[in-house]
Legacy VTK file of the C-alpha trace (Angstrom):
# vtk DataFile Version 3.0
C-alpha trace
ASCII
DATASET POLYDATA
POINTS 66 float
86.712 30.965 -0.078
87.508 32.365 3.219
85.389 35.138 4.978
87.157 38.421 4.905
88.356 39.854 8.629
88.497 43.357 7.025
85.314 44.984 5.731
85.975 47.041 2.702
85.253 50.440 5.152
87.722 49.248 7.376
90.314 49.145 4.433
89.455 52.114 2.800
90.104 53.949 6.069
93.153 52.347 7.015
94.557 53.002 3.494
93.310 56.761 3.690
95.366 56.566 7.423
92.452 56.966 9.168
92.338 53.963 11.009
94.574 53.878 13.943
94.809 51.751 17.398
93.710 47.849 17.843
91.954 47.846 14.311
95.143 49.506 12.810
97.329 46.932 14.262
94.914 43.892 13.454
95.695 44.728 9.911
99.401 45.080 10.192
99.728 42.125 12.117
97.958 40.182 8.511
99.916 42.265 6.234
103.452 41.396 7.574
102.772 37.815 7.738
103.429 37.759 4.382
101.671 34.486 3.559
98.809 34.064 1.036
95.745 36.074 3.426
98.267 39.008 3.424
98.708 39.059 -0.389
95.297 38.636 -0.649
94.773 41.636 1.942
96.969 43.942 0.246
95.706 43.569 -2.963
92.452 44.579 -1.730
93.903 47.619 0.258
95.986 48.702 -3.637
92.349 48.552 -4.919
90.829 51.481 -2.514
94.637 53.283 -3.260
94.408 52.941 -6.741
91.030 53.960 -6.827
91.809 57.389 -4.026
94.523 58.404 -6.112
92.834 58.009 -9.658
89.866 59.912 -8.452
92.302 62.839 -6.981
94.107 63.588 -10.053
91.080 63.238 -11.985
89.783 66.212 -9.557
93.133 67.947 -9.117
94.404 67.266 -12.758
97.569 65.211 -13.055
99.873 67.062 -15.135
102.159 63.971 -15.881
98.799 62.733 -18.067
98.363 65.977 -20.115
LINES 1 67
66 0 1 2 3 4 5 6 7 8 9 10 11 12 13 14 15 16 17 18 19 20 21 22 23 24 25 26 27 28 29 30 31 32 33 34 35 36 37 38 39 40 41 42 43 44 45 46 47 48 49 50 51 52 53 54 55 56 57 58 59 60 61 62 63 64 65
């Protein structure tokens, strides 16, 4: 299994927009070459998404789950 080029703090940021620049571009550049890392990358960013926008409506209430 290949090492990882993204730490899981570096894609938790970028998918909260937080990461911007070089860094921000590094992981673009993966993403839209749309080969079997960037899946792999991806899935790993819809993870830390997943997870952010669970934890928000479990906070702010999601009305579409009542």
């Amino acid at each position: 299994m290949p090492k990882n080029k993204f730490t899981d703090e570096e894609l938790m940021a970028f998918a909260d927009y937080e990461t911007t620049g070089e860094r921000a571009m590094d992981i673009l550049s993966v993403l839209l070459q749309f080969d079997d890392e960037s899946k792999i990358l991806a899935k790993r960013i819809e993870v830390f998404t997943t997870t952010r926008n669970a934890l928000i409506n479990t906070l702010i209430g999601d009305k579409n789950e009542r």
